[in-house]
C-alpha positions as CSV (number, residue, x, y, z in Angstrom):
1,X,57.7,107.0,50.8
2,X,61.0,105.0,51.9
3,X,64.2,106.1,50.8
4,X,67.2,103.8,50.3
5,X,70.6,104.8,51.0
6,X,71.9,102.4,47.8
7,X,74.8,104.5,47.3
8,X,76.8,104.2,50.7
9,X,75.4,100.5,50.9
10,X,77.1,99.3,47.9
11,X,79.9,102.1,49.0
12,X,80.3,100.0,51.9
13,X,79.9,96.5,50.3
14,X,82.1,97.3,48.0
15,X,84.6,98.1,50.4
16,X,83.8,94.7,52.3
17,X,84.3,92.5,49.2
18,X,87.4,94.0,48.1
19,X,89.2,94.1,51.4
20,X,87.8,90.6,52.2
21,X,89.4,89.4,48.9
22,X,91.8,86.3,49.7
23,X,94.8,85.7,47.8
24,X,93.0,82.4,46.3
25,X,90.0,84.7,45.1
26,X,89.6,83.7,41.2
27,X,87.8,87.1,40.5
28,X,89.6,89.8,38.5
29,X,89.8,93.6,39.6
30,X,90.8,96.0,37.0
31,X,92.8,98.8,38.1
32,X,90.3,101.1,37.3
33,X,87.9,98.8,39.8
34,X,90.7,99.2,42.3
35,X,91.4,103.1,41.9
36,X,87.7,103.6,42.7
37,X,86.6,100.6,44.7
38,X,83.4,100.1,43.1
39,X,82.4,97.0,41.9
40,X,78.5,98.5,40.8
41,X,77.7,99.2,37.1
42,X,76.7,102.2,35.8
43,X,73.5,103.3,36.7
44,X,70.3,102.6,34.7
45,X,68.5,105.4,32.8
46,X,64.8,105.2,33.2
47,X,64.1,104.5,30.1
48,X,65.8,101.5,30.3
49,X,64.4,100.2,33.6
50,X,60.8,101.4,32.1
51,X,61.6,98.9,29.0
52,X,62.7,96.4,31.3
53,X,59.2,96.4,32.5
54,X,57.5,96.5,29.7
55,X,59.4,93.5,28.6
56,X,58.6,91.7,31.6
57,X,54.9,93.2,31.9
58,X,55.4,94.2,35.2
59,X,56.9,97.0,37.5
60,X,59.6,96.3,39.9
61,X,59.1,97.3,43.9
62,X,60.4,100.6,44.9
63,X,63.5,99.5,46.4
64,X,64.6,97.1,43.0
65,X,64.0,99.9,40.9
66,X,66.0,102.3,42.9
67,X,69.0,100.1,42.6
68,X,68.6,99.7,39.2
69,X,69.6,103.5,39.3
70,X,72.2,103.4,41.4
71,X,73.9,100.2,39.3
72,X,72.3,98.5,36.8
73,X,73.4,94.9,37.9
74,X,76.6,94.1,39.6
75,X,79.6,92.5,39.0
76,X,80.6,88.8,40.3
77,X,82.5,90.0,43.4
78,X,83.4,87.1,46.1
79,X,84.1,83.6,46.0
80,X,80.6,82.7,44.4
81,X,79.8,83.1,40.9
82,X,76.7,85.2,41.7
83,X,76.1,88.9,40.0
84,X,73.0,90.7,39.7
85,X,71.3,90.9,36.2
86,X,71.0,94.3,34.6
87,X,67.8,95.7,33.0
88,X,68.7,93.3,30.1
89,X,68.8,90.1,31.7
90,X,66.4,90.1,34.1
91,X,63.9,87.3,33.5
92,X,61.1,85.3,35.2
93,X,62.7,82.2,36.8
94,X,60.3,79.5,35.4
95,X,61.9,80.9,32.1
96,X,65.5,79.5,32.6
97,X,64.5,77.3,35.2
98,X,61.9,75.6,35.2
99,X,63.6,72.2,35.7
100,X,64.3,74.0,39.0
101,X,60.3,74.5,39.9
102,X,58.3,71.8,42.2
103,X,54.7,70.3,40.2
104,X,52.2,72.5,40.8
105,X,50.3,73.2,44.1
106,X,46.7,72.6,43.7
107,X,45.3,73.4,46.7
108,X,43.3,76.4,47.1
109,X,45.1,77.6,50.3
110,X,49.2,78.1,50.8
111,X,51.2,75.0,50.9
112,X,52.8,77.3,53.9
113,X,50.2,78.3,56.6
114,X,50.3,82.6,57.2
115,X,51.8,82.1,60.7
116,X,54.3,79.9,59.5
117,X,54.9,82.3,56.7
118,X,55.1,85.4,57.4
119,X,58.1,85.1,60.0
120,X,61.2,87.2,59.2
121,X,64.6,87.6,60.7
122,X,66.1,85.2,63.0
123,X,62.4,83.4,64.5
124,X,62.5,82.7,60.8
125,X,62.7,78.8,59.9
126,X,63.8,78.4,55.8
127,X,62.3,75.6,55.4
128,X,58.3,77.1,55.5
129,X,58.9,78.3,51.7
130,X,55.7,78.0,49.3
131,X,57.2,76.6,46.7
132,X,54.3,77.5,44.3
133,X,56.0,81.3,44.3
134,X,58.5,80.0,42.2
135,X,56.3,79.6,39.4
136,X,56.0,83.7,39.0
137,X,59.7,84.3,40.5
138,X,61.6,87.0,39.0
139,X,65.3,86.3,38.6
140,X,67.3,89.1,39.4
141,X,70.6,87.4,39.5
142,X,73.2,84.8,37.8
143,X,72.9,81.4,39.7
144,X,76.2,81.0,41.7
145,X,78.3,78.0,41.1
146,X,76.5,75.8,44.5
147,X,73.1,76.9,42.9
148,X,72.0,79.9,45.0
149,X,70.0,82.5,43.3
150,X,68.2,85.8,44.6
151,X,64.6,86.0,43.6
152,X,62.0,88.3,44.0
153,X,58.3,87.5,44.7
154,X,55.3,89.2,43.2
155,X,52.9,86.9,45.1
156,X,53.7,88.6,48.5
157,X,53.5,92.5,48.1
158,X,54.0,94.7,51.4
159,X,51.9,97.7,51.8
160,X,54.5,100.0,50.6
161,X,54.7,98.5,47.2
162,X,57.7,96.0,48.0
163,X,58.1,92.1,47.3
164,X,59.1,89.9,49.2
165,X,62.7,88.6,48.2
166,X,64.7,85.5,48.6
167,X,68.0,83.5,49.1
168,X,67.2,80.3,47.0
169,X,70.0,78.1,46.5
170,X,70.5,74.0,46.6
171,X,72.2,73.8,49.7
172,X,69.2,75.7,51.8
173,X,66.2,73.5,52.8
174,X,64.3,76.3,51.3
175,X,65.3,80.1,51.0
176,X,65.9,83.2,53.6
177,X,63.5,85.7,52.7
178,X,63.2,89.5,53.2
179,X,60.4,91.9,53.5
180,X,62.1,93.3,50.8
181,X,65.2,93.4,48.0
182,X,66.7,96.5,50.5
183,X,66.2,94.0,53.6
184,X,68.0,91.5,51.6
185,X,71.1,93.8,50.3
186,X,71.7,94.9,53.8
187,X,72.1,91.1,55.1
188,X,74.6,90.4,52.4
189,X,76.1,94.1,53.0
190,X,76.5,92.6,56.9
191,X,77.8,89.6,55.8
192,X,80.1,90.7,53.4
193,X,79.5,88.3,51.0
194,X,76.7,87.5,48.6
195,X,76.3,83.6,50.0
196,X,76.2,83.3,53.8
């Protein structure tokens, strides 16, 4: 089983975002956010993550869930309006979005071909996105202010339980996508920002 180090990553981004802050920056810090330099939430019991599911009728990858107890959503932080949902607001995407959603793909096979696909990291090209995915998206986050959104996709499931997850926003072509909701947190952790 994979373990996930979520505490010194969002230790570090934390770090990152607050440092990084410019003296336009529109988001707040409370002193107590300064004094500890932790911009997660509390932690999610699981109980709640369990009714989270059960609300959803699903249950998250490994590496979502594990967040989830390490900070049950996140606070906007950067220069985007972006924050990850807690237990409470997490929601399918076709749910609040569904003006956002392609018509459907009626073709049998992918709209994407497999070697096309299933490219990550740099060889990756954005724009081979199946956009049929976005009918069972789950929306983990706010949509920022230039319409990104991070997404993750129960139509692509790795063999250690994990879904693929995406970068989706207006101003991409189509969305960067990661093996996995870890994969993703450690780009924007590299970044040091939620939108790159």
């Amino acid at each position: 089983m994979t373990t996930f180090n979520w505490e010194s990553l969002l230790k570090e981004l934390s770090h990152k975002l607050i440092e990084g802050r410019g003296e336009y920056d529109t988001w707040e810090l409370t002193p107590e956010i300064l004094a500890s330099r932790w911009l997660g939430k509390p932690g999610a019991s699981e109980d709640q993550i369990t009714l989270a599911e059960t609300r959803l009728e699903t249950r998250f990858p490994p590496s979502y869930r594990e967040f989830l107890k390490t900070s049950n959503g996140w606070r906007n932080s950067d220069w985007t309006d972006l924050q990850l949902w807690s237990t409470q607001e997490i929601e399918w995407f076709s749910i609040r979005n569904q003006d956002w959603i392609w018509p459907p793909h009626t073709d049998e096979r992918p709209s994407v071909p497999d070697d096309q696909y299933f490219v990550y990291g740099e060889a990756q090209d954005c724009i081979h996105l199946r956009c049929e995915y976005l009918q069972t998206a789950l929306e983990i986050s706010s949509n920022s202010g230039d319409g990104d959104i991070f997404l993750l996709i129960p139509d692509v499931v790795c063999e250690d339980g994990e879904w693929e997850a995406w970068h989706f926003g207006n101003k991409l072509p189509g969305a960067n996508r990661y093996r996995s909701f870890y994969e993703l947190m450690l780009k924007v952790t590299e970044q040091g920002c939620f939108i790159y």
